[in-house]
C-alpha positions, 0 to 999 in steps of 0.5 A, spaced: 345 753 588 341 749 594 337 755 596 335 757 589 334 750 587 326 749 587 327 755 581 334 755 580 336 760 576 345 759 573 349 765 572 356 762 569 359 755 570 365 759 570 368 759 577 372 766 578 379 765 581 381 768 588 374 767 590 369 763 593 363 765 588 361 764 581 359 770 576 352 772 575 346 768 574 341 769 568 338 763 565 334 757 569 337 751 570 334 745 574 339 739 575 336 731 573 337 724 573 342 724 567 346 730 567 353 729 566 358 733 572 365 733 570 370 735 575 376 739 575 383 735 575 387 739 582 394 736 579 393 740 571 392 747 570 396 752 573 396 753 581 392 760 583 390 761 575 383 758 575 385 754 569 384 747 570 383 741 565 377 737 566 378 730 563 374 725 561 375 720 568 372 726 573 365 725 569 359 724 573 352 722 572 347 724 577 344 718 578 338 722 583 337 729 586 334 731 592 332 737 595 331 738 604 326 743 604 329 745 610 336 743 614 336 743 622 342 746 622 343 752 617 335 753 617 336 752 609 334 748 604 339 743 601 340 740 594 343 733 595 346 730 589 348 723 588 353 721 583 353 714 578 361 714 581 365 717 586 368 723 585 375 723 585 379 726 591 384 731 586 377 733 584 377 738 591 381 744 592 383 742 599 386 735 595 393 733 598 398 727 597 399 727 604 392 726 606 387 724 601 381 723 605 381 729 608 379 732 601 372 735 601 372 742 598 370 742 590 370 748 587 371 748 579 366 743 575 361 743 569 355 741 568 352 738 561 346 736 561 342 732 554 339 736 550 335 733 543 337 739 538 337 737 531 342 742 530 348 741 534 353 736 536 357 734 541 363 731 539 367 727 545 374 724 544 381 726 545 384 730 539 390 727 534 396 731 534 396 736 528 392 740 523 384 739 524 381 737 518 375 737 515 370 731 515 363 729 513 359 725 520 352 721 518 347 719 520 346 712 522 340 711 517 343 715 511 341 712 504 347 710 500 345 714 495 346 720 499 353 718 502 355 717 495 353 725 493 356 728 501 362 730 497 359 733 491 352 737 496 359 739 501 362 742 494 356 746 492 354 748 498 361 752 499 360 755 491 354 758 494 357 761 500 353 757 504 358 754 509 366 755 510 
């Protein structure tokens, strides 16, 4: 990511298990101020599967980015990431319970970036035990007039098969 940084082009935000790569890279992406990072938890997931849980306690915000144009000692250019938090040590690879301090190896994150879209939501909360169930969310400057309505606009819409 350091090297392409300055026109950073993302190829999966999937990191391929056995391996110290990531998958291929297609769409333009460029880490600012704001983003969200969320690390893996090294202690869920299956050991050696990939899988992992990335729980709410691993978020990061990027609180500043910088790029080095040139590292003295690698002769690359370097990405420099600071973060509103410190990232938790069971955040890295080489994690251990017996050394906890010598954690540096992070392999597996995702990032989220803030995007204004009209036409998603991100809903952020820990799931209740059992069957999901439906439900109207609104905005904040809904009329009353249209709250009252929500059921009967809900229904007919389905009549017309226009949601499910």
């Amino acid at each position: 990511m350091s090297y392409w940084y300055s026109n950073f082009i993302q190829t999966s935000s999937i990191y391929e298990s056995g391996s110290d790569y990531y998958g291929i890279i297609d769409e333009e992406f460029s880490i600012e101020e704001g983003d969200l990072f969320r690390f893996v938890d090294k202690d869920g997931g299956t050991a050696g599967s990939g899988s992992g849980e990335f729980p709410i306690t691993f978020e990061r915000q990027v609180k500043r980015v910088s790029v080095i144009p040139r590292d003295e000692v690698t002769d690359t250019r370097r990405l420099t990431i600071e973060f509103d938090k410190d990232i938790p040590a069971r955040a890295c690879e080489d994690f251990s319970n017996s050394d906890p301090e010598a954690a540096k190896q992070i392999k597996r994150f995702v990032i989220l970036k803030k995007i204004k879209d009209e036409t998603n939501i991100v809903l952020n909360f820990e799931k209740q035990p059992g069957q999901t169930s439906t439900g109207i969310i609104f905005p904040a400057d809904l009329p009353i007039n249209l709250q009252n309505k929500a059921g009967n606009i809900v229904k007919e819409l389905k009549s017309q098969n226009l949601i499910t």
